[in-house]
N, C-alpha and C positions, 0 to 999 in steps of 0.2 A: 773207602769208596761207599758210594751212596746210590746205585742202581734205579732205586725207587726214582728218584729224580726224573728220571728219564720214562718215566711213567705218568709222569702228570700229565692229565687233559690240556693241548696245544704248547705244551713243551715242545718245539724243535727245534732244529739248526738245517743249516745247508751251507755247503761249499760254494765261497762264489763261482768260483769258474765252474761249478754245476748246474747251477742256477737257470733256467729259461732265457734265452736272451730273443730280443726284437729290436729293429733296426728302428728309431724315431723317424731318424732325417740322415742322409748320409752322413757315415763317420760319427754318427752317435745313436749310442746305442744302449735300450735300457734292460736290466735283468732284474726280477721281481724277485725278492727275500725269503717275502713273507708279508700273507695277506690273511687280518683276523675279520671273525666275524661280522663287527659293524662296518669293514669296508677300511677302515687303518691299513697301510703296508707302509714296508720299508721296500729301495731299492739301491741295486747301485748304478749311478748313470757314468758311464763311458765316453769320453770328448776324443776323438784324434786333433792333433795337432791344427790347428787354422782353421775349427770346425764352430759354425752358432747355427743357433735359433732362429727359424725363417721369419720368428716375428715374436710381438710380446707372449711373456710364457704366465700368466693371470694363475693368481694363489687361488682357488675356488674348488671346493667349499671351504674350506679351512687352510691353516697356516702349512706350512714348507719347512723342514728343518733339512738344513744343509752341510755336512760335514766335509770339508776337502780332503782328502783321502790322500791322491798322490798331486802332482803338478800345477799348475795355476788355474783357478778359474776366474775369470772376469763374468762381472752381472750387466754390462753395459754401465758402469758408473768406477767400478775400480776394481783393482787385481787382487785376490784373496789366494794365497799361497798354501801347500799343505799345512795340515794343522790348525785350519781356521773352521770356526761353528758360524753359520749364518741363521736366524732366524725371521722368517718371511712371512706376516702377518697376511690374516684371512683378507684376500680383495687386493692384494699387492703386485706388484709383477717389477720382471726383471726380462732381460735380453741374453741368457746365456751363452757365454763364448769362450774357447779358450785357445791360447796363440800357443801355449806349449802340450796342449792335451793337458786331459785331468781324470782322475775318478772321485767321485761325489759318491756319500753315504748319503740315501734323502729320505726322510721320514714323513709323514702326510698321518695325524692322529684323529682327522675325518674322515679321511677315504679322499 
């Protein structure tokens, strides 16, 4: 064991279901991870079943990393199943939706 580890500056961890959670938009729901100093987070977004995005959802300032975590999520263009990474370029957008619920890892390396 290596104790030290857990002493470095911005070393942490958190439990998701510990995590802060805030309601977007009905039935989705997002909880923040972990937020570094330039404004970087990661989060996990939450879909209940038959749940989208009241409009387009714009990459800005920078790009979207998107991990599907559990269930299906649809971007408005096609159905990404668990296990899928999506990569969403700075200025891009998507209509997130999902007909079976989903959770999403998302990661934002501008803030």
């Amino acid at each position: 064991m290596n104790p030290e580890i857990l002493d470095q500056e911005g070393y942490t961890s958190v439990a998701a279901g510990e995590a802060p959670v805030r309601e977007l938009f009905p039935g989705i729901r997002l909880r923040r991870l972990w937020r570094g100093p330039s404004g970087a987070h990661a989060d996990l977004l939450e879909m209940d079943p038959g749940t989208s995005w009241p409009r387009r959802d714009v990459h800005e300032p920078g790009p979207e990393e998107v991990y599907v975590v559990r269930g299906t999520f649809h971007d408005g263009a096609r159905e990404y199943p668990a296990g899928t990474f999506l990569h969403a370029p700075a200025g891009s957008w998507h209509v997130p939706n999902s007909p079976t619920g989903c959770t999403l890892f998302l990661f934002y390396p501008e803030g």
